[in-house]
N, C-alpha and C positions, 0 to 999 in steps of 0.2 A: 221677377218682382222682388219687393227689398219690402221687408217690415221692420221698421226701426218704434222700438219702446221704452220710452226715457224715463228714468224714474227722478224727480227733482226732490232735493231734500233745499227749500228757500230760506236763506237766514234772513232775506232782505223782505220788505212790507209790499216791494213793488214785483210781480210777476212776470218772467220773463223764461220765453221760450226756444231754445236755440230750432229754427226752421232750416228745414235744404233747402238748398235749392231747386226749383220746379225743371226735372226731369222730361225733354220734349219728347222722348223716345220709351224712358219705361215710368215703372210705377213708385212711387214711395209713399210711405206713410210713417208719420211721427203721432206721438202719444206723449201724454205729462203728466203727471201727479207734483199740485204744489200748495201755495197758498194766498188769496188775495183779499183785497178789503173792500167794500161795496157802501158807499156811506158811511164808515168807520167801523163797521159791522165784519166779521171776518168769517171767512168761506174758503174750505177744501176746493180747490178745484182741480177737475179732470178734462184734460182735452184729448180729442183726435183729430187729426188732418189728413187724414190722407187723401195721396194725386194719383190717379190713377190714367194710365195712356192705354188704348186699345186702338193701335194703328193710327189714324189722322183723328182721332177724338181722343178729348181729357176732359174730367171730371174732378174737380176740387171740394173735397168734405172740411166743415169744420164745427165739431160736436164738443159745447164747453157745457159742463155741468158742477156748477155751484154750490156746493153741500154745507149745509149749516155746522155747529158742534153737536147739533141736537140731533145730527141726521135728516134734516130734512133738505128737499130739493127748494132752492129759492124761487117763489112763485112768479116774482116777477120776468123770469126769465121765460116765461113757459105758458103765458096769460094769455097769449093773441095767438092766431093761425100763422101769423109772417115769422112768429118764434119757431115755427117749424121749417118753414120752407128754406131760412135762411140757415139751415145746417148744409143744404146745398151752395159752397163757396161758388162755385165756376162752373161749368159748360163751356167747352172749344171743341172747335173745328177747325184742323191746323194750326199754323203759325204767322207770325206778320210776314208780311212781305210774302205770301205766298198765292198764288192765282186766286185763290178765296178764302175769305179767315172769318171766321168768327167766335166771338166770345160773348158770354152771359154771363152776368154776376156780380165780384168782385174786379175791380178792373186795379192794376196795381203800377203797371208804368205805361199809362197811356200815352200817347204823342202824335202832334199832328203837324206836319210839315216838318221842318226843321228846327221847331222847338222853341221859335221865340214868343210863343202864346201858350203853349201847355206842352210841357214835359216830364216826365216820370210821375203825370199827376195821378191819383190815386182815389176811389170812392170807400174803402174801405178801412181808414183808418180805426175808427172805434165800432169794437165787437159790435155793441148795442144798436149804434147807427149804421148800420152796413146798409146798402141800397143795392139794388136789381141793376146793374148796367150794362151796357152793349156797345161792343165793337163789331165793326160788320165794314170790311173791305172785300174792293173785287180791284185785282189786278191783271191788266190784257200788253199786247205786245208795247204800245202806244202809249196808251191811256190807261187810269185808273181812279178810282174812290177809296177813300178812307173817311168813318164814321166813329163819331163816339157821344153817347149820352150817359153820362152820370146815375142817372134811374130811369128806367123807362117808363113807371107806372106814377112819377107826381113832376111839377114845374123844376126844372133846377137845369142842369148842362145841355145843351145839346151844342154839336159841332161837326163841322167834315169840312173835308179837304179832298178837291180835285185835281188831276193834274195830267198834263200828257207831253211828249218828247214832241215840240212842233219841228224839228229838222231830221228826223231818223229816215225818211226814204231820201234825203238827198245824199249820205253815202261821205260826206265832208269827215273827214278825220278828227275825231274828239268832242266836234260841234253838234253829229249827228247824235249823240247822247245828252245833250243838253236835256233837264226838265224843269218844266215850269209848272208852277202851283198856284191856287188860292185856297184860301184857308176863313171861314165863318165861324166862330165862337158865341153863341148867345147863353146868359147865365141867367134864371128865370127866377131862382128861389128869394123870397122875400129879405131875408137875412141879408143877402148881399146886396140888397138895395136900400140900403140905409145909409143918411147921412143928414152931419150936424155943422153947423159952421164952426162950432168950437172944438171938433177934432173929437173931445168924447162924447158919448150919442146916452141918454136916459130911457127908457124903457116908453116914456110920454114925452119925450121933446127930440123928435127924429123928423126930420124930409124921405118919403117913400120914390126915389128914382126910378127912374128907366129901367129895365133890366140890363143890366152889363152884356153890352154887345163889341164883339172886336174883327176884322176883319184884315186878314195877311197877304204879302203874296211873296212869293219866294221864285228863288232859280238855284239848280245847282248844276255843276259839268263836272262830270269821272274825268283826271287827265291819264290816267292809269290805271288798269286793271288786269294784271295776267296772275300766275302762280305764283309769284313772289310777293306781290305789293299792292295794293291799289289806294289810289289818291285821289282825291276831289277838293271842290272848293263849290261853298254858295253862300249867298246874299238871301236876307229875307225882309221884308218891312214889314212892319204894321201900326194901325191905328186904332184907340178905342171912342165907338160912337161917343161924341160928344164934351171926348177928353183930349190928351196928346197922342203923339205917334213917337215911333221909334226902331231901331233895325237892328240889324247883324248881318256880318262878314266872318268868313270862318272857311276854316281846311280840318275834314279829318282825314285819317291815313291808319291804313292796317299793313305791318309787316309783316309778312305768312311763311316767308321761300325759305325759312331755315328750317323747315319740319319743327319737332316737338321741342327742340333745344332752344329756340325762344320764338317768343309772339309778342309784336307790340303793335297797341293802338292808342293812338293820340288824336285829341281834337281841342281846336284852340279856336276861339274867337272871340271875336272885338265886337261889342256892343254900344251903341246909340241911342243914349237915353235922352227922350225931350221931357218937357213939363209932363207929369198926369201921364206919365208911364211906366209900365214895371214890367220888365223880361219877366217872362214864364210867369205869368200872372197866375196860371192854373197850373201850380207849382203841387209839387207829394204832396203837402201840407194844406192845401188850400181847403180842404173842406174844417178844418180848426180856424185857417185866418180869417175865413169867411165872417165869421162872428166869433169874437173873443171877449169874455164877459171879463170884467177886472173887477167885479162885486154882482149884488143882488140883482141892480138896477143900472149899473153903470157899465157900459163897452164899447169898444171898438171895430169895427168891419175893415174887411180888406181894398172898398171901394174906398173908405174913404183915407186909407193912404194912399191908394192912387191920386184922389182929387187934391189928398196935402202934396206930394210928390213935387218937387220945384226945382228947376234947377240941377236936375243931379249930375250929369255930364255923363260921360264913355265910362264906359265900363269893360271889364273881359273875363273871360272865363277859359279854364285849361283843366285838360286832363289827360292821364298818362295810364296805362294798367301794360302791363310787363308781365309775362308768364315766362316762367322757365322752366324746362324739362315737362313740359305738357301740364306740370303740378304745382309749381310754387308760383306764389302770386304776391306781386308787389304794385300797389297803385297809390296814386295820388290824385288829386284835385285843386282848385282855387279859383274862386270867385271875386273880383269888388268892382264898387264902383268910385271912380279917382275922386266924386268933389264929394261923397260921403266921406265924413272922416271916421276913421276906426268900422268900416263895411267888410272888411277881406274876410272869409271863409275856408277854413283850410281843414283839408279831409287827407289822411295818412294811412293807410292797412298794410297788411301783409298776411298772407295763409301759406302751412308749408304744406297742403294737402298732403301727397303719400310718399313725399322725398324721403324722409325719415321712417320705413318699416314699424307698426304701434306706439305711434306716436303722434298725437293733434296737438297743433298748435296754429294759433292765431291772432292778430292784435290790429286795436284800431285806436287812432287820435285824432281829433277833432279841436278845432280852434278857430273863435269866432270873434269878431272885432279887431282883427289887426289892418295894420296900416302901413305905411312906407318908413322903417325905423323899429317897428314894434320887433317883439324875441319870442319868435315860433314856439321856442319848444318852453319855455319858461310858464310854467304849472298856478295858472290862479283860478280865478273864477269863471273864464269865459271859455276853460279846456274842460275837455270831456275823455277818459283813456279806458279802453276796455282791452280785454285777453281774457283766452280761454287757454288753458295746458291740460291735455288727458294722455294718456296710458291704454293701450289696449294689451291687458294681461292672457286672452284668448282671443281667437279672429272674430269670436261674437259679441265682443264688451266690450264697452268701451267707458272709461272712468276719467270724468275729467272736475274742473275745474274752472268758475267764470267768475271773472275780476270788474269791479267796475270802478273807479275813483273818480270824484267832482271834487271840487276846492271850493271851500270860504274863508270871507278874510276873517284875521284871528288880530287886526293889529299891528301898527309898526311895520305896514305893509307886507305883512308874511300871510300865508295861505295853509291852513289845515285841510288836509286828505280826508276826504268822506266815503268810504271803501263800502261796497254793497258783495256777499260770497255767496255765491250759487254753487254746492258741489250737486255733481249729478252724476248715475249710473247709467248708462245704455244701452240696450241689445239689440245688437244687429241679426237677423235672420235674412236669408236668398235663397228663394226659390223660382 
């Protein structure tokens, strides 16, 4: 087991906690001391997280406690019974893809089918709103199920996907691994059934819709699978009740046969946007787009970009991640769609995990609205750049450093650096 204890000294207003990654095999736990704002009102805060494995079960803790200047615990955090329960993050049993899986709790990259309905979508974005949700697959030689509900205990996501290999006893080369899927999405919560003809929605001048229901099917074939390589390709459609429809085509591919000296996987595909549709609708973000206020009384929902949605044409999407030496990691990504103009999404990282002996480092760039002509790396408003740089002066400590820079304009079309510094201290302990 690993105990890691961070101590954060925040120069910034906005809190932010560097997280592991969730270890499938052993334990970790992270901790923080920093500082955040709660209604303009400022609060010490203290968290713990720790994931804890005990063979094919894990359990995710997450304990934030809020402390006034005056010392006090802020009540509102602490008022109801569900303020309790929801310090338990997770409950698992196994892992995806495995004979049987299940998870409780925070669900953080759900995905059903091949993703052109809900991918890396997520119930847990804000601490306050966190919800009870559930994964619950069973996979057999043939056939199997995959399940996901957003909360189990009020109206809001429910979804699953079926699917089984119709040619595996005929023995055909490459076909007898064919799978074929379907996929049901219904989204029940009030919020996301809202809509206005004028695109902004008033708190008293809304149409109460249908619940958002969508409904997929997909196919994919492995054309390769041994020790070095394996490659596939699949098609998926789908339609939302009462809206447009739309698909995807795509190949990903994992290159393994080099051992630890490198690893690459890629997945690339081409998307098929009709009127009153949007890939991965039930996207990380979706429970914010769901309902997005732009004042007291005035917002927007994520249905009714759907129903604006007109016209957007093909789209694609690409991603690449590149490991070297089992440790350094180099990835990229890119999203648009061609008759949006200024839609492209462009994601950049790199980590040198343990290449360099005491020494972290890491960095990410992010850029969004570009287009065919646009200047990737050229630093305005619509880039986002973060890095961390630490030092391990003993094999228990670790002292680093986290960057973050956004631009605004300043004029004359130039861009002023809006830099946010987190220094932090670490301790690492293993036992």
């Amino acid at each position: 087991m690993r105990l890691i204890v961070s101590l954060l000294i925040v120069l910034s207003t906005i809190p932010s906690f560097a997280q592991l990654p969730a270890d499938p095999t052993g334990s970790v736990m992270t901790g923080g001391l920093g500082m955040t704002y709660v209604d303009g009102k400022p609060y010490f805060l203290f968290n713990t997280a720790p994931e804890l494995s005990f063979g094919p079960w894990g359990l995710g803790l997450d304990l934030n406690l809020r402390i006034s200047p005056d010392g006090n615990i802020r009540e509102e955090d602490w008022d109801e019974g569900y303020d309790f329960i929801r310090i338990i993050r997770y409950v698992r049993y196994a892992q995806k893809r495995a004979p049987l899986y299940v998870r409780v709790g925070q669900l953080t990259s759900a995905r059903l089918g091949r993703g052109l309905l809900m991918y890396n979508y997520s119930n847990g974005i804000s601490y306050d709103d966190r919800k009870i949700g559930l994964e619950f697959d069973m996979r057999f030689d043939k056939w199997g199920f995959e399940t996901v509900s957003s909360n189990v205990i009020g109206a809001d996501i429910w979804g699953g996907r079926a699917y089984f290999m119709p040619l595996a006893e005929t023995g055909i080369p490459f076909l007898s691994s064919l799978e074929t899927g379907a996929t049901f999405i219904m989204d029940m919560n009030e919020d996301g059934r809202k809509l206005n003809d004028g695109g902004i929605i008033t708190d008293n001048q809304f149409t109460e819709a249908n619940p958002v229901t969508a409904l997929a099917f997909d196919a994919g074939l492995p054309l390769l699978d041994n020790d070095f390589i394996d490659f596939g390709i699949y098609t998926e459609f789908g339609q939302f009740a009462g809206y447009g429809s739309g698909g995807s085509m795509g190949l990903e591919t994992n290159l393994k046969g080099l051992g630890s000296f490198l690893a690459i996987s890629a997945k690339l595909e081409h998307r098929i946007n009709g009127d009153q549709f949007i890939a991965n609708y039930f996207g990380p973000f979706y429970e914010v787009e769901r309902l997005t206020r732009l004042s007291d009384t005035l917002y927007t929902t994520k249905l009714q970009a759907l129903k604006d949605t007109k016209n957007p044409g093909n789209g694609l999407y690409g991603g690449l991640t590149t490991t070297i030496l089992g440790t350094l990691q180099i990835l990229g990504s890119y999203e648009e769609t061609y008759r949006i103009k200024n839609s492209g999404l462009l994601h950049l990282g790199t980590d040198l995990g343990d290449m360099i002996p005491s020494v972290l480092a890491r960095a990410d760039y992010y850029k969004r609205g570009l287009s065919a002509g646009s200047s990737v790396f050229s630093l305005d408003d619509r880039s986002l750049l973060t890095a961390e740089l630490g030092y391990k002066p003993y094999p228990f400590m670790v002292v680093s450093m986290f960057y973050q820079w956004t631009f605004v304009p300043e004029g004359d079309g130039d861009y002023k650096a809006v830099s946010k510094v987190e220094p932090k201290v670490s301790f690492v302990f293993r036992f």
